[in-house]
C-alpha positions as CSV (number, residue, x, y, z in Angstrom):
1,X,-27.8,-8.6,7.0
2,X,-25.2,-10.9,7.2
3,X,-21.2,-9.9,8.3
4,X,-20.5,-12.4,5.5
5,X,-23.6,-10.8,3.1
6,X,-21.6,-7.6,3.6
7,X,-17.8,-8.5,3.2
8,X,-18.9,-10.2,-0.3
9,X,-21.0,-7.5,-1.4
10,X,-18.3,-4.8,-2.3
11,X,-19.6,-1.8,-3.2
12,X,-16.7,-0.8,-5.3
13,X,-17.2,-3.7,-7.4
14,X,-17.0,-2.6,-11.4
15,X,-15.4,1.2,-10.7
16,X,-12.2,2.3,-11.8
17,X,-10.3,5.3,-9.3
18,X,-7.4,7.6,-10.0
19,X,-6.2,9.6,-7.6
20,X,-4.6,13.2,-7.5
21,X,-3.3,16.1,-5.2
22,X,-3.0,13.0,-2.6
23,X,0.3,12.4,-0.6
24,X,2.1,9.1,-1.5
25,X,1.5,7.5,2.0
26,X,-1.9,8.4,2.5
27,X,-2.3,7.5,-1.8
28,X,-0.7,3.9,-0.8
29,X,-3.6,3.4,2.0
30,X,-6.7,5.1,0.0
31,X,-5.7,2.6,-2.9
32,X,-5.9,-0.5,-0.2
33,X,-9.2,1.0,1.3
34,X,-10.0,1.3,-2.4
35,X,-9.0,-2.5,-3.3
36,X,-11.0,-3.8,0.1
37,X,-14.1,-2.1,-1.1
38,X,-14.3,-3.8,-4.8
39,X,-12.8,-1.2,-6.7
40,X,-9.6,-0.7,-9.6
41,X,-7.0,2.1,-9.0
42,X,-5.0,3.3,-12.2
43,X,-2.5,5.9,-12.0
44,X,-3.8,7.1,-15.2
45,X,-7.1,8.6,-15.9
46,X,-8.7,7.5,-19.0
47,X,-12.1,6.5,-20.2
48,X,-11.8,3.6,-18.0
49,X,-11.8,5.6,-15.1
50,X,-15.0,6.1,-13.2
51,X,-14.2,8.2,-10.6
52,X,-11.3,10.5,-9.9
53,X,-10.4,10.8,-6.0
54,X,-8.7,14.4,-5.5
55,X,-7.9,16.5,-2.6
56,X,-6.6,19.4,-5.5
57,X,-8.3,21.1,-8.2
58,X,-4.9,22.5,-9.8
59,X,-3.9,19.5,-10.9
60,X,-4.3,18.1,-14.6
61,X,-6.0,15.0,-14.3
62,X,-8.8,17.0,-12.2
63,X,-8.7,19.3,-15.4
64,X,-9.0,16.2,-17.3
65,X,-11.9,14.8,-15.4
66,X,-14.0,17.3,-15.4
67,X,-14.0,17.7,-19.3
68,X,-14.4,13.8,-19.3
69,X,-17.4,14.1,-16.7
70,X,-15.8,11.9,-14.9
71,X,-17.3,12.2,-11.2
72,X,-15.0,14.0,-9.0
73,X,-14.9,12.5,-4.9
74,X,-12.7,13.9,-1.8
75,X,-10.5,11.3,-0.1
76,X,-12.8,12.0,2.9
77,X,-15.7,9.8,1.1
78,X,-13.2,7.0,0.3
79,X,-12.6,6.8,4.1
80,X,-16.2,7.4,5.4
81,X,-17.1,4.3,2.8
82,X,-14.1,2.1,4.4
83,X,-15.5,2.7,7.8
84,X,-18.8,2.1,7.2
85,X,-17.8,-0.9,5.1
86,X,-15.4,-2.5,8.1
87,X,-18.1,-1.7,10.7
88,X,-20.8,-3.0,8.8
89,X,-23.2,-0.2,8.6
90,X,-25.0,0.0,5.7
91,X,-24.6,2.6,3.5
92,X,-25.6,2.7,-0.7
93,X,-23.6,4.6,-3.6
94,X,-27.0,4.9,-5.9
95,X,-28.9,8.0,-5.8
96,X,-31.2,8.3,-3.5
């Protein structure tokens, strides 16, 4: 594959992140990673919201997101998908 192929294939493209339990410097740079990749981040969670990024399961929008069944990821993903994504190794978010 292409370095170009790759850069314009984001695959965030389409999903919607809000984020909780997650410090505001490290929030400011998962949001960027976030952006680069495709995706949307709200500050709200809402039926908009595919995917809630949380490093706390105290908080209210995780309380929220798991009634929604809204799928639930750790910063640590966000990151591993940035790195693959800037090295470009290729990686898939469909079920294998």
């Amino acid at each position: 594959m292409s370095h170009r192929h790759l850069k314009s294939n984001k695959p965030f493209k389409g999903l919607t992140f809000s984020l909780t339990g997650v410090k505001f410097d490290f929030r400011s740079e998962l949001s960027n990673e976030i952006q680069q990749l495709g995706g949307i981040v709200k500050e709200t969670l809402d039926k908009s919201t595919t995917h809630l990024i949380a490093k706390s399961k105290t908080s209210a929008k995780f309380k929220a997101a798991v009634m929604l069944k809204i799928p639930i990821l750790f910063p640590a993903f966000v990151k591993e998908c940035y790195e693959n994504f800037i090295s470009n190794s290729p990686f898939s978010l469909e079920k294998p």
